[in-house]
MIVEX-21992 format. One line per field, with one value per residue (C-alpha): z, x, y; residue number from 1; residue in one letter. Coordinates in pm, whole numbers. Layout:
MIVEX-21992
w <- Z	...
u <- X	...
v <- Y	...
i <- NUM	...
aa <- A	...
This chain:
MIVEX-21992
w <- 2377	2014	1833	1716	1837	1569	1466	1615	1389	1518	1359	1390	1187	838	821	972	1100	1060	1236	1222	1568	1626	1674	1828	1486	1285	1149	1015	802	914	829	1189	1080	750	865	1072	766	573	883	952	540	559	821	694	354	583	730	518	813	653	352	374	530	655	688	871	1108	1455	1579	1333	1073	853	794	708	506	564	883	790	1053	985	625	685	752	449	152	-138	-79	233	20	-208	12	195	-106	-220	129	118	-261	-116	161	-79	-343	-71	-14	-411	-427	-71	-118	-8	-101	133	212	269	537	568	868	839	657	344	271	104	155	331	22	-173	145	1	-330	-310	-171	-364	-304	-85	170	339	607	454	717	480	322	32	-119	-257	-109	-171	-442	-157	-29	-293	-312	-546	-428	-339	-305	-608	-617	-965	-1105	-873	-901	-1238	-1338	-1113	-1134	-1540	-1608	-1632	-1276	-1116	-1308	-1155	-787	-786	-917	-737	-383	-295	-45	-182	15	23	-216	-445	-387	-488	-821	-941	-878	-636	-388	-371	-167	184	460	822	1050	1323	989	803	996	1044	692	576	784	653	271	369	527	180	20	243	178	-155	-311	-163	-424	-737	-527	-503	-864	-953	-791	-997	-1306	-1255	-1157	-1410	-1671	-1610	-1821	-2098	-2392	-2403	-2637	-2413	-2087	-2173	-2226	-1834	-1803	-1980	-1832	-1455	-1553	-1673	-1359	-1109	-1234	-1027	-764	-549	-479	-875	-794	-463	-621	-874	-656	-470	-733	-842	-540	-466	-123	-22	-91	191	35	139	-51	-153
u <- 993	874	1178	926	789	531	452	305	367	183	218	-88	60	123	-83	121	-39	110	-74	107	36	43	-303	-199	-65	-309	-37	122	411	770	1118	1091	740	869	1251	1055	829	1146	1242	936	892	1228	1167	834	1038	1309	1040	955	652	454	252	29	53	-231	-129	-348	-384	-480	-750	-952	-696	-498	-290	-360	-71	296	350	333	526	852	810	731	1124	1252	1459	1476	1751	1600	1210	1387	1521	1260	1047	1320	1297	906	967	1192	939	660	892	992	595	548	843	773	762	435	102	42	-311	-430	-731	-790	-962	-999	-844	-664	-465	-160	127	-168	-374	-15	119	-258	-169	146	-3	-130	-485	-715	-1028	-1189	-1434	-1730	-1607	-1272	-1184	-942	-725	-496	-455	-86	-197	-408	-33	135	259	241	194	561	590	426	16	110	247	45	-256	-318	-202	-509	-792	-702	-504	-819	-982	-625	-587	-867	-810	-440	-545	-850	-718	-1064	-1150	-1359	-1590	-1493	-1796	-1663	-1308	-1484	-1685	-1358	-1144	-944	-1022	-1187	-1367	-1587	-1680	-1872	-1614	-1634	-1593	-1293	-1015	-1192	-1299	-977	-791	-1019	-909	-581	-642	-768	-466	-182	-368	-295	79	306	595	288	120	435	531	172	289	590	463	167	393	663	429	231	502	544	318	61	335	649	439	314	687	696	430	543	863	734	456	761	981	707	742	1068	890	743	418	294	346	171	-103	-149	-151	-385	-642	-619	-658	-968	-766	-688	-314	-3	225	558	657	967
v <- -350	-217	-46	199	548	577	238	-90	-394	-714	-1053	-1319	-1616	-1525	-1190	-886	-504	-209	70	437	567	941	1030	1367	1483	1269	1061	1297	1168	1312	1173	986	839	749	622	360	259	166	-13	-242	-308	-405	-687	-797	-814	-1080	-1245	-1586	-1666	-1360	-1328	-1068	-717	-447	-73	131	407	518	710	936	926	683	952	1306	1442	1520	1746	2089	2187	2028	2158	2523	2622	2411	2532	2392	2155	2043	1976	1830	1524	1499	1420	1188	1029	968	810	587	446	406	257	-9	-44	-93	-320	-513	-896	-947	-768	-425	-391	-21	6	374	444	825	1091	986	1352	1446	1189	992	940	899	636	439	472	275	-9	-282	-187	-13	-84	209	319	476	747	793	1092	1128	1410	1559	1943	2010	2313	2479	2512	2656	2286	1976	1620	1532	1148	970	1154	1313	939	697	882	909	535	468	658	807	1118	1353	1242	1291	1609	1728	1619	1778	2114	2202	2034	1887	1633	1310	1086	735	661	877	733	400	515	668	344	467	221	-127	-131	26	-119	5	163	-169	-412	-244	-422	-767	-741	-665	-960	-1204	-1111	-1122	-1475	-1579	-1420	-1543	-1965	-1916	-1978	-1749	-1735	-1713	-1395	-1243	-1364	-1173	-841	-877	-928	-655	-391	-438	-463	-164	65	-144	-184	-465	-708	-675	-680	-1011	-1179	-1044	-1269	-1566	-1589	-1548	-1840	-2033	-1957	-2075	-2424	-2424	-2458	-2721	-2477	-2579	-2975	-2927	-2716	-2881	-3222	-3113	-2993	-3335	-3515	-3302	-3148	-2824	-2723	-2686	-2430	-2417	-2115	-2340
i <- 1	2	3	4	5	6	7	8	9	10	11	12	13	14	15	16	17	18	19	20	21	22	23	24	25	26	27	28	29	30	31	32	33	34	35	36	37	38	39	40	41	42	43	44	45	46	47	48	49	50	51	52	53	54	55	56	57	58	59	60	61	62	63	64	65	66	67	68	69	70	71	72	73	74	75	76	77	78	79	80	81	82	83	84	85	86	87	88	89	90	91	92	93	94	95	96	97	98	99	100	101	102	103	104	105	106	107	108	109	110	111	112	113	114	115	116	117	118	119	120	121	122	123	124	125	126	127	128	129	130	131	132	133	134	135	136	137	138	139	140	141	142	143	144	145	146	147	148	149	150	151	152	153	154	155	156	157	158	159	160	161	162	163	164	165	166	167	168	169	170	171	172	173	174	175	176	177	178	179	180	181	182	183	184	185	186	187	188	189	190	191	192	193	194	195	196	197	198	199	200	201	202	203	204	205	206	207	208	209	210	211	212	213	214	215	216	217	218	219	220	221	222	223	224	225	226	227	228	229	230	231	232	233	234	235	236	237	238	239	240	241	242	243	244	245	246	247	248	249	250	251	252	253	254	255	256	257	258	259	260
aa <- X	X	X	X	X	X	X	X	X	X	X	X	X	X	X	X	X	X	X	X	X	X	X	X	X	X	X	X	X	X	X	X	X	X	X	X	X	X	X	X	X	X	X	X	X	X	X	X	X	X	X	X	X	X	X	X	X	X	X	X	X	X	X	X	X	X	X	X	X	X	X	X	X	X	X	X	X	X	X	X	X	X	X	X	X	X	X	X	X	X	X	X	X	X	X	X	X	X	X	X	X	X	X	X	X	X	X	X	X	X	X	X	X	X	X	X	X	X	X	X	X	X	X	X	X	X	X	X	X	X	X	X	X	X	X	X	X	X	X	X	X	X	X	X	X	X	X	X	X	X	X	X	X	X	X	X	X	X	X	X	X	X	X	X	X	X	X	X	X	X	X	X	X	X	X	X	X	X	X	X	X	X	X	X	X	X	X	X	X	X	X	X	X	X	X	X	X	X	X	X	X	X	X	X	X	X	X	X	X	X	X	X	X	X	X	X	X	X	X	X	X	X	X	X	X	X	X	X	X	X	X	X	X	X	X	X	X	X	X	X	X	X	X	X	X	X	X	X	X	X	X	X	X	X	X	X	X	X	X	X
């Protein structure tokens, strides 16, 4: 029996799903919804059999902003730690071990489009939708959109999307580089899976020592984000992965990676 109310996390071999299931409420993100994110990152994180994870939602929405109604009686204190509770969850996300794939399904809103942002990248249905309405509130974004957005799409584009509130289209989402790439509604998933098959037969510890080294870098300047670099090239050689890899380059054979 699932320990989840909101959640379903499946496992097929080394590539794990994580739908958010509250259709009802569009996925809305409360602290229930978000305590059993922290949960399920936190056993993918303990769980050496997967590589590669897939967040996505059910129904009509990925998820379409923080639930409005659990924030309309809040003081201060209370929006406060709630938004400190939501940073958390998508700083475990950003942080996770493996790479977090984000297939938006639907509506991308709010802590929705902020829940996409802290993944490692994302694919959409050219049915997705994307914003940032917190202003049309009297609200800011609350768990990363000011910080995550802008580091991806430039400071003037986010600028824009955060002060006027609008809704983009998920071609617009893609000219703007906040997403990847978009796919037909019946291909998203499968399309996504099969990246994430390519991803998890590649060396676990150097995609992992990748996500390191391209999030710690991305503060730094260019000359101290490249000794981040050298020094995680110059770890991996710890590992049996490079003699297997490069092995089986060699020997004109596809790789078995341990992750040892």
């Amino acid at each position: 029996m699932s320990p989840f109310r909101f959640l379903r996390l499946e496992k097929d071999g080394p590539i794990a799903v994580l739908t958010i299931a509250r259709p009802e409420r569009m996925n809305a993100l409360d602290p229930t919804v978000l305590s059993e994110l922290e949960v399920a990152i936190g056993e993918l994180n303990h769980d050496d059999s997967i590589r590669v994870a897939i967040l996505t939602g059910e129904g009509k929405a990925f998820v379409a902003g923080a639930d409005i109604s659990a924030m309309q009686t809040m003081e201060a204190g209370d929006a406060e730690a709630f938004a400190a509770m939501g940073h958390r969850v998508f700083d475990a996300i950003e942080r996770a071990r493996i790479p977090i794939i984000a297939a938006v399904n639907g509506f991308a809103l709010g802590g929705g489009c902020e829940l996409a942002l802290a993944c490692d990248f994302i694919h959409a249905s050219s049915r997705a939708k994307f914003g940032l309405p917190e202003t049309t509130l009297g609200l800011i974004p609350g768990f990363g959109g000011t910080q995550r957005l802008p580091r991806r799409v430039g400071v003037a584009r986010a600028r824009e999307l955060i002060y006027s509130g609008e809704m983009i289209e998920a071609s617009d989402a893609l000219r703007i580089g906040l997403i990847s790439a978009i796919h037909e509604p019946e291909e998203l998933l499968p399309k996504v899976k099969a990246l994430a098959a390519t991803i998890a037969s590649r060396g676990p510890i150097a995609v992992a020592a990748a996500k390191t080294a391209i999030r710690d870098g991305e503060g730094l300047t260019l000359r101290e984000a490249k000794f981040v670099e050298i020094r995680a090239f110059g770890e991996l050689f710890r590992s049996e992965d490079v003699r297997e890899g490069t092995r089986a380059f060699l020997e004109k054979r596809s790789p078995n990676f341990k992750g040892v």
